[in-house]
LOLUM-350334 format. One record per residue (C-alpha): x, y, z; residue in three letters. Coordinates in pm, 1 decimal. Example, Ala and Ser with C-alpha at 12.3 -4.5 7.8 and 13.67 -1.06 7.14 Angstrom:
% LOLUM-350334
SITE       east      north         up   miza
SITE     1230.0     -450.0      780.0    ALA
SITE     1367.0     -106.0      714.0    SER
***
This chain:
% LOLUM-350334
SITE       east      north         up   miza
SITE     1967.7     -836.7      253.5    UNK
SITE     1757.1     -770.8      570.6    UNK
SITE     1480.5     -935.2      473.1    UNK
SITE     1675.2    -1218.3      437.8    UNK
SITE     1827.2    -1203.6      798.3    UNK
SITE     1454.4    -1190.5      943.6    UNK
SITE     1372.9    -1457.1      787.2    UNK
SITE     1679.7    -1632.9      910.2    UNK
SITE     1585.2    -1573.3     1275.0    UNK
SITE     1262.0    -1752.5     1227.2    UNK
SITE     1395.6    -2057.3     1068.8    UNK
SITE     1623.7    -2077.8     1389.3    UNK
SITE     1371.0    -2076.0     1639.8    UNK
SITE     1214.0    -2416.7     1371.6    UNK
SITE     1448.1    -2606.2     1415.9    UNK
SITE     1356.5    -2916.7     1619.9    UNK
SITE     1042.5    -2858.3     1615.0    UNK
SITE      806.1    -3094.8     1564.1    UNK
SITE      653.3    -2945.7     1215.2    UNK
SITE      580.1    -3099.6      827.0    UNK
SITE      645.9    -2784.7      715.8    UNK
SITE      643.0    -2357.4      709.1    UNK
SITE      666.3    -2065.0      537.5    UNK
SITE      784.7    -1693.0      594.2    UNK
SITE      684.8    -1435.1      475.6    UNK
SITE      897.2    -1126.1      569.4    UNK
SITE      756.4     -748.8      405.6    UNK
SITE      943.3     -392.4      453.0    UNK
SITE      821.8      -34.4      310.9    UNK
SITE      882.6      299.5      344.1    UNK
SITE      543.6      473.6      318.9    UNK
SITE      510.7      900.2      308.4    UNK
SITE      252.0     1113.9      271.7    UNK
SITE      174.7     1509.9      165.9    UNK
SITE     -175.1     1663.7      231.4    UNK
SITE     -177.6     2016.2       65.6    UNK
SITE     -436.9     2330.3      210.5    UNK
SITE     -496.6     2660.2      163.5    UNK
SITE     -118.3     2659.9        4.6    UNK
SITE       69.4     2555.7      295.1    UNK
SITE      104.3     2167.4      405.2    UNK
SITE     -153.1     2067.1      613.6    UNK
SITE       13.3     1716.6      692.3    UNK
SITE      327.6     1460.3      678.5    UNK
SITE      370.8     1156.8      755.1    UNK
SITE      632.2      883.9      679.0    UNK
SITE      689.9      568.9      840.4    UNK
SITE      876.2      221.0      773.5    UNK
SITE      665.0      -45.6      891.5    UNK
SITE      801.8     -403.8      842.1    UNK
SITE      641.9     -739.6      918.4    UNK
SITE      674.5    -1098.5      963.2    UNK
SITE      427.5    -1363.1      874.5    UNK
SITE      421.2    -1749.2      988.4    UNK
SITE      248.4    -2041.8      867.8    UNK
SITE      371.1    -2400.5      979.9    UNK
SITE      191.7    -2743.8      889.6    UNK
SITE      103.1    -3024.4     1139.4    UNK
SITE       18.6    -3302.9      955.8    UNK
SITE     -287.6    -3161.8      792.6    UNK
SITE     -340.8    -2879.4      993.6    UNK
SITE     -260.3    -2525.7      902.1    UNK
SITE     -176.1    -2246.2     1139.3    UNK
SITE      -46.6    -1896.4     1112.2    UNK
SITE       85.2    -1607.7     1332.3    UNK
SITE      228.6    -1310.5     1244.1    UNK
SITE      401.1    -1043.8     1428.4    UNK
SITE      535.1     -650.0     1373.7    UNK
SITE      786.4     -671.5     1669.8    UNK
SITE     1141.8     -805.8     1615.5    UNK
SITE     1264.1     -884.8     1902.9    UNK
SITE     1370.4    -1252.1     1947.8    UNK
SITE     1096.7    -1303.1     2255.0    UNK
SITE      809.4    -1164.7     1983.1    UNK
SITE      957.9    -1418.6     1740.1    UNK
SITE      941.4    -1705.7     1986.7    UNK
SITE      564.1    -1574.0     2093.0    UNK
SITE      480.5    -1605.0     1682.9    UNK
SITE      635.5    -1942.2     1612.8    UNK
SITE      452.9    -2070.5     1932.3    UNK
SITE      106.5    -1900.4     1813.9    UNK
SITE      145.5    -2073.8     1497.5    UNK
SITE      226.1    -2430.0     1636.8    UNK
SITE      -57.8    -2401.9     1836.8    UNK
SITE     -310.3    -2301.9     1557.8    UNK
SITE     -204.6    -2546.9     1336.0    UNK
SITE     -227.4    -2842.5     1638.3    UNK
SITE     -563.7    -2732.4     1690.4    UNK
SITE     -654.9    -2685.9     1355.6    UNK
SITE     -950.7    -2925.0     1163.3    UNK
SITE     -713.3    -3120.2      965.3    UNK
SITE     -785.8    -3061.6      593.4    UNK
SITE     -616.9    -3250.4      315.9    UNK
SITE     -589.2    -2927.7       71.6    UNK
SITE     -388.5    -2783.5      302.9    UNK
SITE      -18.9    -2712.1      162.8    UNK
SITE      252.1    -2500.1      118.6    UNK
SITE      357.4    -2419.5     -240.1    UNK
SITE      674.1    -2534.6     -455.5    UNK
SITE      934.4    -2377.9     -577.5    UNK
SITE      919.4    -2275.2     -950.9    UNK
SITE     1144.8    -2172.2    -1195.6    UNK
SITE      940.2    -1943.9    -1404.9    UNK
SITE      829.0    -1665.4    -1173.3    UNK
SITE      837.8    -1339.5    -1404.2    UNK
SITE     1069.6    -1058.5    -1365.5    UNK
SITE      836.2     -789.8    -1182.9    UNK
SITE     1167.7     -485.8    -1263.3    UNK
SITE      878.5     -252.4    -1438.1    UNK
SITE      721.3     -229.7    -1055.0    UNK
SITE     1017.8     -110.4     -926.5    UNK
SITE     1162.7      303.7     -966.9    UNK
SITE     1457.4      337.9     -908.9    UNK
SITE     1459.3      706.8     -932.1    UNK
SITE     1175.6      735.2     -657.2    UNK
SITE     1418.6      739.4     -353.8    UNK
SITE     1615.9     1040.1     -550.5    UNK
SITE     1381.8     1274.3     -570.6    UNK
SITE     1398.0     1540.1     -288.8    UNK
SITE     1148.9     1518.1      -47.8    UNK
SITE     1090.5     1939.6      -88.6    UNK
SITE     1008.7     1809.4     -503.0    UNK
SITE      752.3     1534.8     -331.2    UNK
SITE      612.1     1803.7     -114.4    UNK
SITE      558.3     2043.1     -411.0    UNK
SITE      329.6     1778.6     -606.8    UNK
SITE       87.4     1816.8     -353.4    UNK
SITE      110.8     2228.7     -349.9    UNK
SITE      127.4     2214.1     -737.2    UNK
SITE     -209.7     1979.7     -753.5    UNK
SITE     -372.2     2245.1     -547.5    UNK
SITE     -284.8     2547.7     -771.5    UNK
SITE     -378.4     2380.9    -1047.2    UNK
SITE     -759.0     2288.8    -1006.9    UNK
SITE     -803.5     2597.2     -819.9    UNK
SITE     -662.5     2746.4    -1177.6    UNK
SITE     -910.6     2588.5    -1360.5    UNK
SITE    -1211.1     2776.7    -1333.5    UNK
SITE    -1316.8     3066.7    -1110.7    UNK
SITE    -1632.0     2848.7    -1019.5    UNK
SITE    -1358.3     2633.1     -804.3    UNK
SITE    -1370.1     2794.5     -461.2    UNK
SITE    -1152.9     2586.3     -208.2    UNK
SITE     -961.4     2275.3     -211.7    UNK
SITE    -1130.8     2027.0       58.9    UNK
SITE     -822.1     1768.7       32.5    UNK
SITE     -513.6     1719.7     -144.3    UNK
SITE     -254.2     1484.1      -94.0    UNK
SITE       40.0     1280.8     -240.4    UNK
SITE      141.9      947.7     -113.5    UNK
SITE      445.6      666.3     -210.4    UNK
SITE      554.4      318.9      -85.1    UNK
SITE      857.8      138.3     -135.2    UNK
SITE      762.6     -166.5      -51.1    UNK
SITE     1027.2     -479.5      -39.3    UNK
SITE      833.9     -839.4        0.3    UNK
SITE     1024.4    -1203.1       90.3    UNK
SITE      847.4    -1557.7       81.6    UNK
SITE     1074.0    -1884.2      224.2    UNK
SITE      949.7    -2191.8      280.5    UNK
SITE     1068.0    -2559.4      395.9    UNK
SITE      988.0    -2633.7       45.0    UNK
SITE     1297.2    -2485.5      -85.0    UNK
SITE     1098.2    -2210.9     -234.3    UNK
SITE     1266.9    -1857.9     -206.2    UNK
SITE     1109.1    -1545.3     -398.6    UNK
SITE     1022.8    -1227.4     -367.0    UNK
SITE     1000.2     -864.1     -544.4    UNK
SITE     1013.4     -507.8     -433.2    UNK
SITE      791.5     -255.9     -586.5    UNK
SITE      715.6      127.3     -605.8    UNK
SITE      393.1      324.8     -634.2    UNK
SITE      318.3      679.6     -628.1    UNK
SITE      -10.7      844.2     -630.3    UNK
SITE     -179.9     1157.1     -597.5    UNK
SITE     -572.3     1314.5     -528.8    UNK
SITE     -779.9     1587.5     -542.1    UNK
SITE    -1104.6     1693.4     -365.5    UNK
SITE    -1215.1     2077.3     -494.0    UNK
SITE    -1566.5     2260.5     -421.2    UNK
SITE    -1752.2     2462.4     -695.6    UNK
SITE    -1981.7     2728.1     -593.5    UNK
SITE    -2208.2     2865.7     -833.8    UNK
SITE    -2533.4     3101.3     -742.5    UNK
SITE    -2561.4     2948.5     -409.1    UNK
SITE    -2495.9     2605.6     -480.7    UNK
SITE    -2207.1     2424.3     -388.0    UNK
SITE    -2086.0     2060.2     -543.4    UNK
SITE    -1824.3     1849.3     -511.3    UNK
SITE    -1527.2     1697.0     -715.7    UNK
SITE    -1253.9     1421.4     -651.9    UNK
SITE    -1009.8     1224.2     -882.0    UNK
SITE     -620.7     1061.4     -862.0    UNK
SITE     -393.5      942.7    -1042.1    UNK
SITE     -153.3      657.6     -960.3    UNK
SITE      175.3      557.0    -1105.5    UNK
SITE      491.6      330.5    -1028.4    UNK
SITE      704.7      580.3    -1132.1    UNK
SITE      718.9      928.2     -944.1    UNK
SITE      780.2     1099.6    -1354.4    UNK
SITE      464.7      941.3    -1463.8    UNK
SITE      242.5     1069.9    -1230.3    UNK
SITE        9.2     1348.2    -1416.2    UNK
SITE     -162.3     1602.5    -1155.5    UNK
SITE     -255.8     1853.6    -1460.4    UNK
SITE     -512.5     1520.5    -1564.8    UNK
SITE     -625.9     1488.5    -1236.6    UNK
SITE     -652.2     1880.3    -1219.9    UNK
SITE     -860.5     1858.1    -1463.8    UNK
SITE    -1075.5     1569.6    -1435.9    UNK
SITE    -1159.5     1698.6    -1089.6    UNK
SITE    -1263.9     2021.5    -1140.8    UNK
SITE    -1497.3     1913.9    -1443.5    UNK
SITE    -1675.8     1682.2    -1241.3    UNK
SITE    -1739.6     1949.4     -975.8    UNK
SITE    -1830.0     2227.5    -1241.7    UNK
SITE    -2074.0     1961.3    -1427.2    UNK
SITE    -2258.8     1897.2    -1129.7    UNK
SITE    -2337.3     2255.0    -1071.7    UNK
SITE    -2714.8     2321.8    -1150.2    UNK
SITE    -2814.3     1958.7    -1064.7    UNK
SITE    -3125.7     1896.3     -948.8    UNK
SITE    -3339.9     1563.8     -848.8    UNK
SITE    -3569.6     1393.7    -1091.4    UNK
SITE    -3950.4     1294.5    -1037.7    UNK
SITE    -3944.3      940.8     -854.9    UNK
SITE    -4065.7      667.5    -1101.7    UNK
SITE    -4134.9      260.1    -1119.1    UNK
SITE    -3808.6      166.7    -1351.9    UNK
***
């Protein structure tokens, strides 16, 4: 697992050092994005960001470091960030790293295994589809100001000199709306989303609808007398 192998490098570069203690925390997604306009895509984005994180214990000093670069010189400048924090650090007695435990729940219902299947033209179409819809609703609904959909696959490792190895991975899926009623001059606004683990959950005919009602039902407002309440 790669996470795994990160997290390997980093316990190289600890050893012999003078240290009580550390954890790693290693974390990997794959994050894309659709913005939707005027029928046509208006932006896409997708990236694959990955991280470690560093915390080491000198007697009762904490420090922490973190870094986004690989490299094994990056790694050396993060364990030596974190030495030096937790050197410098007000000692505090509450400081610790955690155990390991045997009864960490089974997170699979986070996780969609489906998500990475779906074509990315399908993922692309949610965003198109949202649009049509509100727009659908109600000939008040004039123009679409924003409309996206977004995921994350996201992958998370903790190890520490505790003995204590866990993690999870997780999926979420989500989607928005922000539509403009016009109505005798007046214009109002109206956003909503919906957000899901599972790409076949998500529901853009709800947030369709949700969004252009609260649009529509602001048309006609007006501002009340000010009052002592």
């Amino acid at each position: 697992m790669e996470l795994s192998r990160h997290a390997d490098s980093v316990e190289a570069l600890l050893k012999g050092r003078e240290l009580d203690g550390y954890e790693i925390a290693v974390q990997q997604s794959r994050d894309l994005s659709v913005e939707a306009k005027g029928g046509k895509v208006d932006a896409f984005k997708c990236s694959e960001p990955l991280g470690i994180a560093l915390r080491v214990m000198c007697g009762e000093g904490l420090g922490f470091s973190f870094s986004t670069a690989l490299d094994p010189g990056s790694l050396e400048r993060m364990v030596e960030g974190a030495l030096v924090a937790a050197r410098n650090q007000t000692p505090d007695p509450c400081n610790g790293l955690p155990l390991p435990f045997a009864g960490y729940p089974d997170l699979a219902d986070l996780w969609d295994d489906q998500l990475a299947e779906v074509p990315q033209e399908k993922k692309v179409e949610r965003a198109l589809e949202l649009e049509r819809l509100v727009l659908a609703r109600d000939p008040r609904l004039k123009r679409v100001r924003k409309c996206s959909y977004s995921e994350s696959s996201h992958h998370s490792l903790i190890r520490n000199s505790h003995g204590l190895c866990a993690g999870y991975k997780s999926t979420h899926v989500s989607c928005s709306v922000s539509v403009v009623a016009e109505e005798e001059g007046a214009a109002q606004m109206g956003w909503d989303f919906d957000y899901a683990n599972r790409f076949a959950d998500l529901d853009p005919g709800l947030v369709a609808e949700r969004a252009g009602n609260k649009a529509t039902s602001l048309l006609g407002a007006r501002t009340i007398a000010t009052m002592h309440c």
